[in-house]
C-alpha positions as CSV (number, residue, x, y, z in Angstrom):
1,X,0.0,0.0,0.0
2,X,3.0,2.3,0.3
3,X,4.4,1.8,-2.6
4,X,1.2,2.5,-4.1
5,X,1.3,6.0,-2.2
6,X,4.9,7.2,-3.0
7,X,4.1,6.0,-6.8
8,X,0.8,8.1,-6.6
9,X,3.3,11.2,-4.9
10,X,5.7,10.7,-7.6
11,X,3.1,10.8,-10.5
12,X,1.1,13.4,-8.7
13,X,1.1,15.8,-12.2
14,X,0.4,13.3,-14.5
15,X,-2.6,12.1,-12.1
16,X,-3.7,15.8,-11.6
17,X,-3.7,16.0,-15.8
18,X,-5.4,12.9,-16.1
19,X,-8.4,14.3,-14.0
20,X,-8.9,17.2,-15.5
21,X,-8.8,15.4,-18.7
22,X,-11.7,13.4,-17.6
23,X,-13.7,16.0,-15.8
24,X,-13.7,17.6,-19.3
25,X,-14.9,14.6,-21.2
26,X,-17.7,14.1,-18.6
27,X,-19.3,17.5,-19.7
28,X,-21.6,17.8,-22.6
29,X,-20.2,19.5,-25.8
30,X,-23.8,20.1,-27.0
31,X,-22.8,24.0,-24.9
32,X,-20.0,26.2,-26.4
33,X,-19.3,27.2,-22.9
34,X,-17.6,23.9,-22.1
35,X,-14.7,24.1,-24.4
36,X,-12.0,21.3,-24.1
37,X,-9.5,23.7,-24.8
38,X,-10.0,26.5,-22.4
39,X,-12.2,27.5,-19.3
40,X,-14.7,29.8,-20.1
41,X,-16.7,31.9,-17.3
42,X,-19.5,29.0,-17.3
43,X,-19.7,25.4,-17.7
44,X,-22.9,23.2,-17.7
45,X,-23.0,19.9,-16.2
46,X,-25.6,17.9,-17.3
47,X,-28.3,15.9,-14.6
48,X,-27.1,17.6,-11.4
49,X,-30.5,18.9,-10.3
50,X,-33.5,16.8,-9.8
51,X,-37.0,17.9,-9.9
52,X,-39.8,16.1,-8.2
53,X,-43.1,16.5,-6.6
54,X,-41.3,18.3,-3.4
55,X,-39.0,20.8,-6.1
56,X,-35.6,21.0,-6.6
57,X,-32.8,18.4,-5.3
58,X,-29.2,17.5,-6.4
59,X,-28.3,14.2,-7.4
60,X,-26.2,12.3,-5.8
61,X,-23.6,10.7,-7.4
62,X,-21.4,10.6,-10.3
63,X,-22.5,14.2,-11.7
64,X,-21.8,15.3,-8.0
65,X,-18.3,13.9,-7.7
66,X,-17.5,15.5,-11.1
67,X,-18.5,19.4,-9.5
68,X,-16.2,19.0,-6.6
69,X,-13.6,17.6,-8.6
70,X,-13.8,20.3,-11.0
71,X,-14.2,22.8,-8.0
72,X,-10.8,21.4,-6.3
73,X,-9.1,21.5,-9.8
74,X,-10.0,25.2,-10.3
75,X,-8.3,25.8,-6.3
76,X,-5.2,24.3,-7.5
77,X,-5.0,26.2,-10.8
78,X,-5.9,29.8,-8.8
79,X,-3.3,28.7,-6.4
80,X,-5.9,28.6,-3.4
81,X,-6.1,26.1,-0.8
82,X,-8.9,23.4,-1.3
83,X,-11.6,23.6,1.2
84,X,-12.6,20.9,3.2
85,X,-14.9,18.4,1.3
86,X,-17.8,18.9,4.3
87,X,-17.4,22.2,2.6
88,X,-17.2,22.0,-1.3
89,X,-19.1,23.0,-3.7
90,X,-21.6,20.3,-4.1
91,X,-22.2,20.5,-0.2
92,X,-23.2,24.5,-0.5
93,X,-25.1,23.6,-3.7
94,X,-27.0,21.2,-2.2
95,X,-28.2,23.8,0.5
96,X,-28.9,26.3,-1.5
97,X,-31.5,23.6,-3.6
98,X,-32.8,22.9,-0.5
99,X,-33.3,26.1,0.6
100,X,-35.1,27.6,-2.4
101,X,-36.8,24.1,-3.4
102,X,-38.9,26.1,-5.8
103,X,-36.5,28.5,-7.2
């Protein structure tokens, strides 16, 4: 298990590239904003909200992985520190749905 670690520390660019390559090619490219060859001031991701009889929810899953992974990616590129997953984006996102279930 180590060995696994140090390899992962060692590779830690390559793995970092590797995700944001993926991240990309889980977005839609029916929307010009997501552009796999530049960020733009928006990008859409698909199936993240849920409506039902009771509103407005997030889904869980997958689709919700893929927004804090692309929030944590966007803290490294700024050169921010990345906040504490109980605190990321998908977390806030989630409260705001279900705060304003009707919004």
């Amino acid at each position: 298990m180590l060995s696994t670690f140090k390899q992962l520390h060692h590779n830690k660019q390559d793995v970092f590239e590797r995700g944001i390559i993926n991240v990309f090619k889980g977005l839609s490219w029916d929307y010009k904003t997501n552009n796999p060859c530049y960020f733009s001031k928006r990008i859409i991701v698909n199936n993240l909200v849920k409506h039902d009889r009771w509103g407005y929810s997030l889904n869980w899953g997958w689709r919700r992985d893929q927004l804090a992974d692309l929030e944590r990616m966007l803290y490294l590129l700024d050169g921010k520190t990345i906040p504490d997953n109980r605190h990321d984006v998908s977390i806030r996102f989630m409260d705001f749905v279900r705060d304003n279930p009707h919004q």
